[in-house]
C-alpha positions as a Markdown table, in Angstrom:
| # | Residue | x | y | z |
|---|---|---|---|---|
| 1 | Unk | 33.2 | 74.4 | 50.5 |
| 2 | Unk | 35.8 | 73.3 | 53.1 |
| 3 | Unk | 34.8 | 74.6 | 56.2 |
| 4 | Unk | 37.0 | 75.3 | 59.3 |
| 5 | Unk | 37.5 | 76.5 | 63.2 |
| 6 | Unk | 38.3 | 80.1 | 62.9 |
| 7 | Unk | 36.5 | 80.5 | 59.4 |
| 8 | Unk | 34.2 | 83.7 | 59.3 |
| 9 | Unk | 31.5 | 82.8 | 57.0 |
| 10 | Unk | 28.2 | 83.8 | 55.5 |
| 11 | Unk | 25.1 | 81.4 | 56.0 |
| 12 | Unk | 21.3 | 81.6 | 54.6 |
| 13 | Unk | 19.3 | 81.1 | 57.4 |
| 14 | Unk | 15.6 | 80.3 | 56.0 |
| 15 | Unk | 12.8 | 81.5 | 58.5 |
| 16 | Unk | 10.3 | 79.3 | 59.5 |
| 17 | Unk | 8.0 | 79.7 | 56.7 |
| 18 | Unk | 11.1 | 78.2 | 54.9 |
| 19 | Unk | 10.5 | 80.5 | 52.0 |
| 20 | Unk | 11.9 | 83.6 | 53.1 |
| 21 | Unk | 16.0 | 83.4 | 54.0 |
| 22 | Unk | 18.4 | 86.0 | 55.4 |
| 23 | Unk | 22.3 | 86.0 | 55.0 |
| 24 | Unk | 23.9 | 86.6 | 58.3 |
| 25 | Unk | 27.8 | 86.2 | 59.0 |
| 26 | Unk | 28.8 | 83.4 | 61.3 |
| 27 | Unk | 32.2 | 82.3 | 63.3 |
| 28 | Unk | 32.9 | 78.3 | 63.3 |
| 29 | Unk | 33.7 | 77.7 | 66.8 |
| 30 | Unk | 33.6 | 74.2 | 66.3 |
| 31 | Unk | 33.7 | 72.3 | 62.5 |
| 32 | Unk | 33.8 | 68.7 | 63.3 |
| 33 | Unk | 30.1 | 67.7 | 64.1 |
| 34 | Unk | 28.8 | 64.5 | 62.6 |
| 35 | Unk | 26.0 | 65.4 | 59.3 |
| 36 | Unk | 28.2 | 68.2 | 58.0 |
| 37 | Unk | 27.3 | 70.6 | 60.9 |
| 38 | Unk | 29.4 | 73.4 | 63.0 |
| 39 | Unk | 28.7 | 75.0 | 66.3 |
| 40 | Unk | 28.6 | 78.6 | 65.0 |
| 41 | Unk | 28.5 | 82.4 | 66.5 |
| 42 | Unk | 26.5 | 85.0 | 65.2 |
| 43 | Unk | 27.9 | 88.6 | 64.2 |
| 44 | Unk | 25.9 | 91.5 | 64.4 |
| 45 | Unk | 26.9 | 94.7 | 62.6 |
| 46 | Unk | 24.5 | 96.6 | 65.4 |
| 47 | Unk | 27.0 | 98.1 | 67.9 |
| 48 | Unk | 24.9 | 100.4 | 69.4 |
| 49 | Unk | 25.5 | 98.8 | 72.5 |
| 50 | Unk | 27.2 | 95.8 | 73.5 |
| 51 | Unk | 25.5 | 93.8 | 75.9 |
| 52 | Unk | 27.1 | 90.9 | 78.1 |
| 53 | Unk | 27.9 | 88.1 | 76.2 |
| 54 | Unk | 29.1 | 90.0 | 72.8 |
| 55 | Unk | 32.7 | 91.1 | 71.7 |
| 56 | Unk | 33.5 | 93.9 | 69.1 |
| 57 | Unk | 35.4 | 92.1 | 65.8 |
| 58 | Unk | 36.9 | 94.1 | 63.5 |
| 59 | Unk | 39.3 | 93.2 | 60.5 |
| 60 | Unk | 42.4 | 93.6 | 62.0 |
| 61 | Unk | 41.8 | 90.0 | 63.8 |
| 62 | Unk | 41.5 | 88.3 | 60.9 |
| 63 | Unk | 44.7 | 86.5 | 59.1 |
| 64 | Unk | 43.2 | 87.0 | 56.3 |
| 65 | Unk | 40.0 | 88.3 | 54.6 |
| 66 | Unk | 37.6 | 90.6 | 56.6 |
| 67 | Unk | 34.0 | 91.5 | 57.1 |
| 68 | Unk | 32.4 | 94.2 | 55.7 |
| 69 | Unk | 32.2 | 96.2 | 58.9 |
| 70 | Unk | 33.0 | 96.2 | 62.3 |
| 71 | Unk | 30.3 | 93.8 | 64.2 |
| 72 | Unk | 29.8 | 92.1 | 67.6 |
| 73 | Unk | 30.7 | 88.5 | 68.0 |
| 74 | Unk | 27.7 | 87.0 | 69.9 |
| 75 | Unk | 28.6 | 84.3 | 72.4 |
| 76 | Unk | 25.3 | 83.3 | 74.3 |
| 77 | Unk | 23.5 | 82.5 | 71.3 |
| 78 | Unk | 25.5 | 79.6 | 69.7 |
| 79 | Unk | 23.8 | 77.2 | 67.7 |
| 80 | Unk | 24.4 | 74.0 | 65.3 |
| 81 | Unk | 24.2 | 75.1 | 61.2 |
| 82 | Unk | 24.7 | 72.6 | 58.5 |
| 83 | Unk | 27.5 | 73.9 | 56.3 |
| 84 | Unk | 25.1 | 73.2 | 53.3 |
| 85 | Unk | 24.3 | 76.8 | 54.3 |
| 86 | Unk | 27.5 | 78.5 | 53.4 |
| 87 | Unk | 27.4 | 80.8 | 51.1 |
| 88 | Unk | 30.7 | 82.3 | 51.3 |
| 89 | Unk | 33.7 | 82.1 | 53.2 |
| 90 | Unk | 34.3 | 86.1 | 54.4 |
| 91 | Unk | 38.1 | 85.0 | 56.0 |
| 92 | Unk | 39.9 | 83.6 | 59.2 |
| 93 | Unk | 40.4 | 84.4 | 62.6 |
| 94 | Unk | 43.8 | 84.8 | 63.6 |
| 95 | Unk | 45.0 | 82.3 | 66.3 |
| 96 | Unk | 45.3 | 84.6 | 69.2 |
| 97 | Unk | 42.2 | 86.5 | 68.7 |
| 98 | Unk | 40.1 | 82.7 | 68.0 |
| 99 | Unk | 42.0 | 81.8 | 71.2 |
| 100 | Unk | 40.1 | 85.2 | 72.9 |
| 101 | Unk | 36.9 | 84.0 | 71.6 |
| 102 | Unk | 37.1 | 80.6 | 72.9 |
| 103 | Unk | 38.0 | 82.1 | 76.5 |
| 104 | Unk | 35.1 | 84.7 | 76.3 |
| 105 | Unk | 32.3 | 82.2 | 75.3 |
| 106 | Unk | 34.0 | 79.9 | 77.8 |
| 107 | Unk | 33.9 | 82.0 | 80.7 |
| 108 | Unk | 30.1 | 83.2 | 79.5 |
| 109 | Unk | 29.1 | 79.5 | 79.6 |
| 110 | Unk | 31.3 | 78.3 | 82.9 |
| 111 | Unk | 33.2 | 76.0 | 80.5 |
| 112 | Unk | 37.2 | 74.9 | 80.6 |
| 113 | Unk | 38.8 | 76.4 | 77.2 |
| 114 | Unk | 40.9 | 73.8 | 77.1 |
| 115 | Unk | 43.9 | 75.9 | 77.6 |
């Protein structure tokens, strides 16, 4: 599966028995690692409360496709997933609201957005 920046996607994540797996939805922040990896976001369908560090996604910021329900974005727990993971592709990010993702994680983590 072709895997890109902006892509909202679906990943089995194996616990560390490595027996048991749970599907959780995922934004590519970054899709050009070396070893078929991405720097990916988790999203959260808990909105109970968002805490700092998370951003409400719903489908209207997608160009196309959607997720089943409105979620949080999580931006201070970023990690590296091999796209051998991907299960499904859910849809894309629109530019401007990817562009408001990049800003919030980058102002979380002190970084330049390159903007």
């Amino acid at each position: 599966m072709d895997i890109k920046t902006a892509d909202v996607v679906l990943c089995k994540f194996y616990f560390s028995d490595l027996k048991t797996t749970k599907n959780r939805p995922v934004l590519v922040l970054k899709d050009n690692l070396p070893l078929n990896d991405f720097v990916g976001l988790p999203i959260s369908s808990q909105l109970d409360f968002l805490h700092e560090g998370e951003f409400e996604i719903d489908n209207s910021m997608f160009s196309y496709g959607g997720i089943p329900k409105k979620s949080k974005l999580i931006f201070r727990k970023p990690f590296v997933v091999s796209k051998t993971v991907v299960i499904k592709k859910y849809g894309v990010l629109n530019q401007a609201d990817f562009r408001i993702c990049q800003r919030l994680f980058c102002q979380y983590f002190g970084c330049s957005s390159g903007e």
